[in-house]
C-alpha positions as CSV (number, residue, x, y, z in Angstrom):
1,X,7.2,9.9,47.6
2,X,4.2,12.2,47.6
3,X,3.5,15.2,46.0
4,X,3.1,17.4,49.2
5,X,2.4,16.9,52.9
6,X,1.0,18.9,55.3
7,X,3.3,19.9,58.3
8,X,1.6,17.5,60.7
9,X,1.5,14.6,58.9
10,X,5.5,15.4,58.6
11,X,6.1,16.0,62.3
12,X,4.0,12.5,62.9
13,X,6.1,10.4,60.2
14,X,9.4,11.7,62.3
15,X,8.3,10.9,65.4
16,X,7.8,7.8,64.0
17,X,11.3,7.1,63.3
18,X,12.2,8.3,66.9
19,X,12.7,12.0,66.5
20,X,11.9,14.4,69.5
21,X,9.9,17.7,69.3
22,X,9.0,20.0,67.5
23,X,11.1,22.5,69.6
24,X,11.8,26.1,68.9
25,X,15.4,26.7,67.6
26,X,16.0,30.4,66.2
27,X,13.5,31.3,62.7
28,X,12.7,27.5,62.1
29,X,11.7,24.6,64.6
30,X,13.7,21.9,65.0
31,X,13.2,17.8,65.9
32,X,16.1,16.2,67.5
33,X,17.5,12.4,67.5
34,X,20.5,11.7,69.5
35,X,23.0,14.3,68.4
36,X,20.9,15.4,65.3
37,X,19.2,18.2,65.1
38,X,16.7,18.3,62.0
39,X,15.0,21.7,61.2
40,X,11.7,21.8,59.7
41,X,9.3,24.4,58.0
42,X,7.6,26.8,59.8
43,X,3.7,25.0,60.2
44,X,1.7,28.7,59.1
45,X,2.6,27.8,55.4
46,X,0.7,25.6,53.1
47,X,2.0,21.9,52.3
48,X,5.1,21.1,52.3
49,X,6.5,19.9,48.7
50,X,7.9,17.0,47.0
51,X,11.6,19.0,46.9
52,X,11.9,20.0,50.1
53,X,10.5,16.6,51.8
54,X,13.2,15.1,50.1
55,X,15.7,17.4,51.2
56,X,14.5,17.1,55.1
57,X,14.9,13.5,54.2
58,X,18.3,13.7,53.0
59,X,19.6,15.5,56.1
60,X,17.8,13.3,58.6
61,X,19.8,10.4,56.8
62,X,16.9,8.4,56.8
63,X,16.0,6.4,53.6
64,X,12.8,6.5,51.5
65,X,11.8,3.1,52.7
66,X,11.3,4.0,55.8
């Protein structure tokens, strides 16, 4: 896993794996597959890190492989 990724380069690598959006949801964003909704960091901050990539990954129940 990397050390940090930029918020783009995280919205791509979802859409990738057939997540919708980014669509506006409250405070954060949000990308959607089927019934799952996924939020993500707001894009103004700097990259995202290591900690919370894995976290996002987690809940999108997606494993590190892909």
């Amino acid at each position: 896993m990397p050390e940090s990724i930029s918020w783009r380069k995280l919205v791509q690598k979802f859409r990738r794996l057939g997540f919708d959006g980014p669509y506006s949801g409250g405070r954060h964003l949000f990308m959607a597959r089927g019934t799952l909704k996924l939020r993500i960091p707001n894009p103004h901050r700097g990259d995202i890190s290591k900690h919370l990539i894995a976290e996002i990954v987690r809940q999108a129940d997606v494993s590190t492989a892909e």
